[in-house]
BALOBA-1460 file (C-alpha; in Angstrom, 3 decimals):
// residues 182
<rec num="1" residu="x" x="59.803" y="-7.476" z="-55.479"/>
<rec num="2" residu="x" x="61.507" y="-7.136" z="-51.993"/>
<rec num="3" residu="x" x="58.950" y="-5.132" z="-50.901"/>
<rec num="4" residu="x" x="56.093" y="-8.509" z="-51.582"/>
<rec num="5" residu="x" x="59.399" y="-10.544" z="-50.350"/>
<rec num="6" residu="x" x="59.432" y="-8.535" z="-46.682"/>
<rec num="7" residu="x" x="55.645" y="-8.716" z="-46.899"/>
<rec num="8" residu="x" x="55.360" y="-12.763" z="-47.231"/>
<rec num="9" residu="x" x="57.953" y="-13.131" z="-44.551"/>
<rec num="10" residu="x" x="56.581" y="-11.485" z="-42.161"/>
<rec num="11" residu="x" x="53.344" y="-12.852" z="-43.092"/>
<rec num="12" residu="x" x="55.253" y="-16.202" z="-42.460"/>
<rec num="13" residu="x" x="56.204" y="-15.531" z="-38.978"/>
<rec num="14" residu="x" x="52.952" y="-14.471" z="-38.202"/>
<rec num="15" residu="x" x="51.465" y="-17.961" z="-39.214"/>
<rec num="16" residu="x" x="54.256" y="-19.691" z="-36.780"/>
<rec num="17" residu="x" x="53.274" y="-17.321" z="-34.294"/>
<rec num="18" residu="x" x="49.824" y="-18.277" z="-34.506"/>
<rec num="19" residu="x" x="50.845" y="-21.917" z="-34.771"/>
<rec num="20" residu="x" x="52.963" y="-22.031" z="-31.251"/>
<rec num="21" residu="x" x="50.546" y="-20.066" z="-29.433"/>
<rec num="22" residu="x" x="48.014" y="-23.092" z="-30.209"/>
<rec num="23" residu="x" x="50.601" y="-25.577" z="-29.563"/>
<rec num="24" residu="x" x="51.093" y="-23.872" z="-26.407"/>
<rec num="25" residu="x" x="47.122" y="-23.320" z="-25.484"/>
<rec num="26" residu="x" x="47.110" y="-27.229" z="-26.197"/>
<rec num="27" residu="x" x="49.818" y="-28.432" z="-23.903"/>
<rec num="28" residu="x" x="48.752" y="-26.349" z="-20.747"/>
<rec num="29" residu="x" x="45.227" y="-27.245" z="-21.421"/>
<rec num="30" residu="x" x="46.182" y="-31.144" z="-21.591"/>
<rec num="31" residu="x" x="48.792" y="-30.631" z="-18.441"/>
<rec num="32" residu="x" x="45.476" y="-28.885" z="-16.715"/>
<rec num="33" residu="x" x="43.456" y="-31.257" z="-16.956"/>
<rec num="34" residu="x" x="45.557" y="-34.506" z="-16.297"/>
<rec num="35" residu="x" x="46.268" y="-32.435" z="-12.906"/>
<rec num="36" residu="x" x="42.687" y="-32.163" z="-11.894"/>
<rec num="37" residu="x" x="42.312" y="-35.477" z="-13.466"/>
<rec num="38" residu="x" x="45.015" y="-36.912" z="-11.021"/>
<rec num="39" residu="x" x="43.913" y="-34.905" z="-8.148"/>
<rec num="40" residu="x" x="40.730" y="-35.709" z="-8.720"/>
<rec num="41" residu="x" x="41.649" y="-39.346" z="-8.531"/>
<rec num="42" residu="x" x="43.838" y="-39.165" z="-5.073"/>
<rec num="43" residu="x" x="41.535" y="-36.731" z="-3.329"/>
<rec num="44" residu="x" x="38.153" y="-38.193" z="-4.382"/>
<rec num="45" residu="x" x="37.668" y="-41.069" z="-3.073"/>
<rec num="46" residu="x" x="38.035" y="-41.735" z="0.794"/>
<rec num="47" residu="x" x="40.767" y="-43.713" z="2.263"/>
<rec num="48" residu="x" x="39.762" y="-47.460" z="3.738"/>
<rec num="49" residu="x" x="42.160" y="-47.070" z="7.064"/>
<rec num="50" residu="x" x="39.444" y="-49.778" z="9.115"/>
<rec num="51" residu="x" x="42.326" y="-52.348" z="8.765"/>
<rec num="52" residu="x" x="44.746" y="-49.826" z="10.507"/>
<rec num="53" residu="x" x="42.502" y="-48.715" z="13.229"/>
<rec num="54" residu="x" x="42.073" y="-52.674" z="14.064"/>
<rec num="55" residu="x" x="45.442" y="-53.117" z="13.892"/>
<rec num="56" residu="x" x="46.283" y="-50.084" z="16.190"/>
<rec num="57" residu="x" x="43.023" y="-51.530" z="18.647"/>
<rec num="58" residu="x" x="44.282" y="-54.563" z="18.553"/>
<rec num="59" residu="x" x="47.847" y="-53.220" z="19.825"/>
<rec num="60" residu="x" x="46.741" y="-51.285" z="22.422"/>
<rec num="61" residu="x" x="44.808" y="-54.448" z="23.974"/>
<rec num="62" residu="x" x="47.670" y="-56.275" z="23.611"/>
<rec num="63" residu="x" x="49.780" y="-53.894" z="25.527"/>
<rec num="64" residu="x" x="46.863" y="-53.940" z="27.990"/>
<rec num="65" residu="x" x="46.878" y="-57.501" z="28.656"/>
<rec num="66" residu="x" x="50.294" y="-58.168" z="28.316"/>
<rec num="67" residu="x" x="53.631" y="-55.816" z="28.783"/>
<rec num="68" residu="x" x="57.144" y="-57.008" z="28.248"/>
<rec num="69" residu="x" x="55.850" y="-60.860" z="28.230"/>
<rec num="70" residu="x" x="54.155" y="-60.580" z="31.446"/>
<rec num="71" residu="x" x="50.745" y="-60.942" z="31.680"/>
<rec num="72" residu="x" x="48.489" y="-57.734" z="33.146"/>
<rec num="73" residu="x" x="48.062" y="-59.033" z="37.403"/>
<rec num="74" residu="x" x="44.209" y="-57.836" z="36.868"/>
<rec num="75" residu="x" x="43.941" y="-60.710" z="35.293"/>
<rec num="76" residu="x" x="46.230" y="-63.787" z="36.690"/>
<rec num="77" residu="x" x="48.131" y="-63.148" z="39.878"/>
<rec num="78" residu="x" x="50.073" y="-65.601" z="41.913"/>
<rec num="79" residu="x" x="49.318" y="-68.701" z="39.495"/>
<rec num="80" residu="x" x="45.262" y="-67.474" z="40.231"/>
<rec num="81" residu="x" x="42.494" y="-66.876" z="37.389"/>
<rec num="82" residu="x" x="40.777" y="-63.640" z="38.746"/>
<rec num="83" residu="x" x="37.524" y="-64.388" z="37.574"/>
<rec num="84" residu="x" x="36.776" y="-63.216" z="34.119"/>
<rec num="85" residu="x" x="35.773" y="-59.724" z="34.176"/>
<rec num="86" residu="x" x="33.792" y="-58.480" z="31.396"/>
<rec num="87" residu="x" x="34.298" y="-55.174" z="31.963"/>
<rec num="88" residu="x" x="38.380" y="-55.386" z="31.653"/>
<rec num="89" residu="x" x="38.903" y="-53.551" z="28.855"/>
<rec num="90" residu="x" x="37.407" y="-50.500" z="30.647"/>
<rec num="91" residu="x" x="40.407" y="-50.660" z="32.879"/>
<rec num="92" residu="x" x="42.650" y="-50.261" z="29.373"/>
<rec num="93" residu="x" x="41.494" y="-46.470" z="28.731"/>
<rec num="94" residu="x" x="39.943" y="-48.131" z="25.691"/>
<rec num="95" residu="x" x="36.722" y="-45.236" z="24.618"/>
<rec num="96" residu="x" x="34.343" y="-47.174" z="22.042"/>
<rec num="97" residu="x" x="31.902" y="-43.851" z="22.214"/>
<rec num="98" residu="x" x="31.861" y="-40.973" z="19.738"/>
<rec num="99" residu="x" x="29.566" y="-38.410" z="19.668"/>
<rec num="100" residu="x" x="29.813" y="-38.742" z="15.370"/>
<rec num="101" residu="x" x="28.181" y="-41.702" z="15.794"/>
<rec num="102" residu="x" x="24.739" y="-43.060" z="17.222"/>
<rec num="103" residu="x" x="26.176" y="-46.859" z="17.928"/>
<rec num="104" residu="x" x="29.588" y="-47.809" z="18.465"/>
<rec num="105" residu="x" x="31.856" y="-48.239" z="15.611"/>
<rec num="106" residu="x" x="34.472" y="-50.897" z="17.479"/>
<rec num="107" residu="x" x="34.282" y="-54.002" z="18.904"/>
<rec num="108" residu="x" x="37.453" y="-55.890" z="20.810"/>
<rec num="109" residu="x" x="37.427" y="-59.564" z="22.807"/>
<rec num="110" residu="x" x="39.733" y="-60.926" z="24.827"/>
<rec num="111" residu="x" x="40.379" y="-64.791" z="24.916"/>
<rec num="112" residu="x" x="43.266" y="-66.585" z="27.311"/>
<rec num="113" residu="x" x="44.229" y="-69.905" z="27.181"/>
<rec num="114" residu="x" x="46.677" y="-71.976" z="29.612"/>
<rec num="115" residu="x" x="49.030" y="-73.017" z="26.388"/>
<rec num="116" residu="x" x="48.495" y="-76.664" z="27.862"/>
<rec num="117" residu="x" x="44.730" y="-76.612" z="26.827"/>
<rec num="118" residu="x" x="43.696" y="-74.475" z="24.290"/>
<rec num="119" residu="x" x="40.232" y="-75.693" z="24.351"/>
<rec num="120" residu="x" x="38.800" y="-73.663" z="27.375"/>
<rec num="121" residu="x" x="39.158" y="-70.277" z="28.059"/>
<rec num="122" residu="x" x="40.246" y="-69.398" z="31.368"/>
<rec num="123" residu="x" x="39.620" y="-65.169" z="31.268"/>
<rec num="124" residu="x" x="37.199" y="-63.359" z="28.465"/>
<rec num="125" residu="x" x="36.181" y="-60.138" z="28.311"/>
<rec num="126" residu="x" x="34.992" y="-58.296" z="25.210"/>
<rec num="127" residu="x" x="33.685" y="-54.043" z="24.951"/>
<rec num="128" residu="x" x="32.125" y="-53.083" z="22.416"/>
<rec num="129" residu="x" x="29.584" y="-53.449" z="19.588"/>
<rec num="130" residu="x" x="28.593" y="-57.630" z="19.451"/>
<rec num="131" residu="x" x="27.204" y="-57.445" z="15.977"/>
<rec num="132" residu="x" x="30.818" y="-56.862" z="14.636"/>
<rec num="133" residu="x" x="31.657" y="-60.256" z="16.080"/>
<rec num="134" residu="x" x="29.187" y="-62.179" z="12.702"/>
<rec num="135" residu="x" x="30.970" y="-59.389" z="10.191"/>
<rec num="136" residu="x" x="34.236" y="-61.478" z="11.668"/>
<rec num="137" residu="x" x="33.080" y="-64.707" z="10.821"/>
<rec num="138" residu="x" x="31.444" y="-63.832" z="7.345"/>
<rec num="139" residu="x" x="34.999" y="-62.081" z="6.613"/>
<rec num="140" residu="x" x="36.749" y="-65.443" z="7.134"/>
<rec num="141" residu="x" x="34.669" y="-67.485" z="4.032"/>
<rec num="142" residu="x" x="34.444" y="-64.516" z="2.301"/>
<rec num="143" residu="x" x="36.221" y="-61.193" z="2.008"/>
<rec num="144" residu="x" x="33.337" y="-57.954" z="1.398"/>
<rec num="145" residu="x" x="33.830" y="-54.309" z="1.475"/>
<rec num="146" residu="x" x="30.785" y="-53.413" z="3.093"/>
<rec num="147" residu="x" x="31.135" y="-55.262" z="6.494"/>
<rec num="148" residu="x" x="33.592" y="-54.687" z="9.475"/>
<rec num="149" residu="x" x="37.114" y="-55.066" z="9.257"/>
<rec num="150" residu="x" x="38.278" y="-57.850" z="11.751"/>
<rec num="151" residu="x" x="41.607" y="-58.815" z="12.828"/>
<rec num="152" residu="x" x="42.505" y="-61.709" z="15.096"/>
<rec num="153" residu="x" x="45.876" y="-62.124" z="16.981"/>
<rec num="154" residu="x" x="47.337" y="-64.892" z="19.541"/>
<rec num="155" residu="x" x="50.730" y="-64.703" z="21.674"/>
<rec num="156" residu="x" x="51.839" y="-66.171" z="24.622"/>
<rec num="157" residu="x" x="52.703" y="-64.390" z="27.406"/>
<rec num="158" residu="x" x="53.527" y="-65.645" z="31.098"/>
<rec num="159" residu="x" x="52.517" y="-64.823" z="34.069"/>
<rec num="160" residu="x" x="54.921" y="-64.261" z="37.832"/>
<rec num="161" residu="x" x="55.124" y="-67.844" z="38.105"/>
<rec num="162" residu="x" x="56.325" y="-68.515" z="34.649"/>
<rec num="163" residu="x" x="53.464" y="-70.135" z="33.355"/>
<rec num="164" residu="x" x="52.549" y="-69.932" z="29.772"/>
<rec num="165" residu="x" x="49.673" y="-68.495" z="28.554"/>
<rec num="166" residu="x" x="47.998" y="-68.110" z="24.890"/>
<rec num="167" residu="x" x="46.174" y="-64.510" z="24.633"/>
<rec num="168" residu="x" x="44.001" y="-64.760" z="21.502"/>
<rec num="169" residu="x" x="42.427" y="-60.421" z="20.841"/>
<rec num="170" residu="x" x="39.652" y="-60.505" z="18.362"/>
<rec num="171" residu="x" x="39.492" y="-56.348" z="16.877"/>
<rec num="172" residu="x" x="36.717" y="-55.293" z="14.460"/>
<rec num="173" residu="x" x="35.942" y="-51.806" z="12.954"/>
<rec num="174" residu="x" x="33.088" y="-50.660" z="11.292"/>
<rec num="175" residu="x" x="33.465" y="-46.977" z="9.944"/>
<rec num="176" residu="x" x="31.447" y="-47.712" z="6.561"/>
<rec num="177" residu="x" x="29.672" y="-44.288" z="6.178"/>
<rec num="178" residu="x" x="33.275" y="-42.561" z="6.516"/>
<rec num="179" residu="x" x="36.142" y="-45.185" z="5.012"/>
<rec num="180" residu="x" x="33.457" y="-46.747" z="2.232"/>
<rec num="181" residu="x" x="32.666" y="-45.064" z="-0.712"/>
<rec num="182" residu="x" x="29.194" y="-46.668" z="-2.043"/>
């Protein structure tokens, strides 16, 4: 009798053996796979930054243009309009080009307004790719993943005569193929 006794209990422990080596199998197999399910999530899909780079396009003309509320002297000096000069921008180290990409991929445009009369634009210049500029006009009635992201920015500034000025920068990226998962 202790002999079929010593027999059944270590038969027992054999069967909770058995039982937490499933258990265990189980919960690393379920902690596996919510890992690659959660790294699968993060990783797989690409990250939309187009709003960023317009943001940090849209900075750097604005530094351009204007620095520590002055207004650039390429543009107004002495009170003067220097006449508008489409190729500005060029002068602001901006580079639209990339060798990743047959057509350019950014778009920036450059509106200033005496703050007396915002109605006519004394200085414009723009760089860049001009079918971005209809993506920024859809975007406004209705917001779409698949078109450029625009952003659109006004300040005043003066000039060395202390007159006001109203710099309106229009900024659009495209980037689909890259930022967009279809």
């Amino acid at each position: 009798m202790i002999i079929t006794s010593i027999k059944m209990l270590n038969k027992i422990g054999a069967d909770r053996e058995t039982m937490a080596l499933v258990w265990l199998v189980v919960i690393l197999g379920g902690t596996t796979l919510a890992l690659f399910w959660m790294m699968n999530a993060f990783y797989g899909t690409p990250y939309d930054i187009r709003e960023l780079e317009a943001r940090l396009l849209l900075n750097k003309v604005a530094d351009c243009v204007s620095y520590s509320g002055r207004i650039n002297p390429q543009i107004i000096s002495n009170g003067v309009v220097n006449a508008a000069n489409p190729s500005f921008l060029e002068s602001c180290h901006l580079n639209f080009a990339s060798s990743e990409w047959e057509e350019e991929q950014y778009y920036s445009e450059i509106n200033i307004y005496s703050s007396l009369d915002l109605s006519k634009s004394l200085f414009f210049a723009k760089k860049g790719n001009d079918n971005f500029v209809l993506d920024c006009e859809i975007q406004i009635v209705a917001s779409s993943e698949f078109s450029s992201k625009c952003l659109e920015r006004s300040f005043n500034t003066f000039d060395d005569k202390n007159q006001e000025y109203t710099v309106k920068i229009l900024t659009a990226v495209r980037k689909l193929e890259k930022n967009v998962k279809f």
